[in-house]
C-alpha positions as a LaTeX table, in Angstrom:
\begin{tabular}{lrrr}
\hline
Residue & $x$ (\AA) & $y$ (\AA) & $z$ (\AA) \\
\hline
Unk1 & 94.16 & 90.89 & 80.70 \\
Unk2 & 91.94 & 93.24 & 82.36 \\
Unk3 & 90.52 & 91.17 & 84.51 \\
Unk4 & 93.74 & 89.34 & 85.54 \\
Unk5 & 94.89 & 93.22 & 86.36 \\
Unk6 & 92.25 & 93.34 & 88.72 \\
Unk7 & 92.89 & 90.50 & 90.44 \\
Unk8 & 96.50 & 91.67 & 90.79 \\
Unk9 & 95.61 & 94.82 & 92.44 \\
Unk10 & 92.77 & 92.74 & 94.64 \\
Unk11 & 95.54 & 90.81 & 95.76 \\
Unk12 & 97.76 & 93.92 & 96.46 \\
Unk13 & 94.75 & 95.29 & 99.11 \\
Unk14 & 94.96 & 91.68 & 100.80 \\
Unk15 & 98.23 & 91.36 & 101.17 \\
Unk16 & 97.56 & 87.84 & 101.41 \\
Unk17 & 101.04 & 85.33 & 102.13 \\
Unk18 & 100.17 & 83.33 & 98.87 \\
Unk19 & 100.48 & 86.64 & 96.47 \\
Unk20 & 102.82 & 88.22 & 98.31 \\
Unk21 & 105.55 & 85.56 & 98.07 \\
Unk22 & 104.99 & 84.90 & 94.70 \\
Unk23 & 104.92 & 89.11 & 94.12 \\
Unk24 & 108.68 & 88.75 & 95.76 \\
Unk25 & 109.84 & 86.15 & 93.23 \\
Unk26 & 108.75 & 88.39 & 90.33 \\
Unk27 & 109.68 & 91.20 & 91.37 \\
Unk28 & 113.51 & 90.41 & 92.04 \\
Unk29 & 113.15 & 89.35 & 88.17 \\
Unk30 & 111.44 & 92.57 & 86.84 \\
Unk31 & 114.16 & 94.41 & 88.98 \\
Unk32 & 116.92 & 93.37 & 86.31 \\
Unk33 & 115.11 & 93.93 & 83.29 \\
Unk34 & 115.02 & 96.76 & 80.64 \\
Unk35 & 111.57 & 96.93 & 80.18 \\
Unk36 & 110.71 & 98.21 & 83.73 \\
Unk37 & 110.28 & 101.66 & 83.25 \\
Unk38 & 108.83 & 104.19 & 86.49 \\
Unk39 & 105.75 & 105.91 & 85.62 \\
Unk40 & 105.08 & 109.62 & 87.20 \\
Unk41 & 101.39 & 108.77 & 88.72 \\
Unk42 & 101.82 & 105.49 & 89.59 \\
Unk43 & 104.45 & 106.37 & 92.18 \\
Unk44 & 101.46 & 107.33 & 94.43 \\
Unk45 & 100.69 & 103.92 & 94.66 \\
Unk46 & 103.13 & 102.55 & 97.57 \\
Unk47 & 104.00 & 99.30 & 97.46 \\
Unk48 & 105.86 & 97.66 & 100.33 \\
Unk49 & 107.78 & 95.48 & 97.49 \\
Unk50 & 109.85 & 99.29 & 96.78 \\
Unk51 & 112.04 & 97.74 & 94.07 \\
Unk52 & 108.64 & 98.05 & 92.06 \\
Unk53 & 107.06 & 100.90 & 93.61 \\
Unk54 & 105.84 & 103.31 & 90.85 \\
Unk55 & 106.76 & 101.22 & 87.77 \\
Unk56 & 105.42 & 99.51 & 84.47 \\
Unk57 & 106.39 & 96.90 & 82.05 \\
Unk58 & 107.24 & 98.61 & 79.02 \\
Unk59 & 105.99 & 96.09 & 76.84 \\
Unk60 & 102.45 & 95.72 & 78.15 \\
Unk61 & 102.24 & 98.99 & 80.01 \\
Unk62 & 101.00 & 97.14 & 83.38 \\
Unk63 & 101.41 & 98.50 & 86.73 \\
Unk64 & 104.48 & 95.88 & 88.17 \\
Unk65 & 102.22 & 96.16 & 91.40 \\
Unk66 & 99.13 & 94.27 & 90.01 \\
Unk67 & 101.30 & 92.30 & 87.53 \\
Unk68 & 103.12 & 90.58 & 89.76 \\
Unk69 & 100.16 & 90.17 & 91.90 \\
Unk70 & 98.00 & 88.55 & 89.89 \\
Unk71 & 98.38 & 84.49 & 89.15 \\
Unk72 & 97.15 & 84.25 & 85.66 \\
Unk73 & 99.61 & 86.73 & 84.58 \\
Unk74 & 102.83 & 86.24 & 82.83 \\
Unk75 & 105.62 & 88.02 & 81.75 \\
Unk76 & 105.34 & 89.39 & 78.31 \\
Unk77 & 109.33 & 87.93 & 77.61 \\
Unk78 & 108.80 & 84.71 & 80.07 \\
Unk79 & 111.10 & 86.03 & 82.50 \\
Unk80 & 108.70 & 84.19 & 84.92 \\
\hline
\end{tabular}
């Protein structure tokens, strides 16, 4: 999971087209769910993608900015 993390957060320096579309699909997804939750440090972190700017996922306690980033991740409750 680590490693995937990474990955998510390589992809967030890049910006590249591929990770950034698919980081728009999830993220209108995580938007609506109850186990987003905003974290107090990781609002530093901006994110162009604001609806996830600053949060988590409750349920793995990933930054949404990596997670959604990175293609080997998943969704902890297969919302995508």
């Amino acid at each position: 999971m680590i490693k995937n993390i990474l990955n998510g957060w390589q992809n967030y320096l890049e910006k590249s087209e591929v990770s950034e579309k698919l980081a728009e699909q999830r993220a209108e997804k995580c938007v609506t769910c109850n186990e987003m939750k905003e974290g107090k440090l990781l609002n530093l972190i901006k994110d162009e993608l604001k609806e996830v700017q600053g949060h988590y996922c409750k349920l793995c306690y990933c930054p949404l900015s990596a997670k959604i980033r990175s293609e080997k991740e998943s969704c902890p409750i297969n919302k995508w």
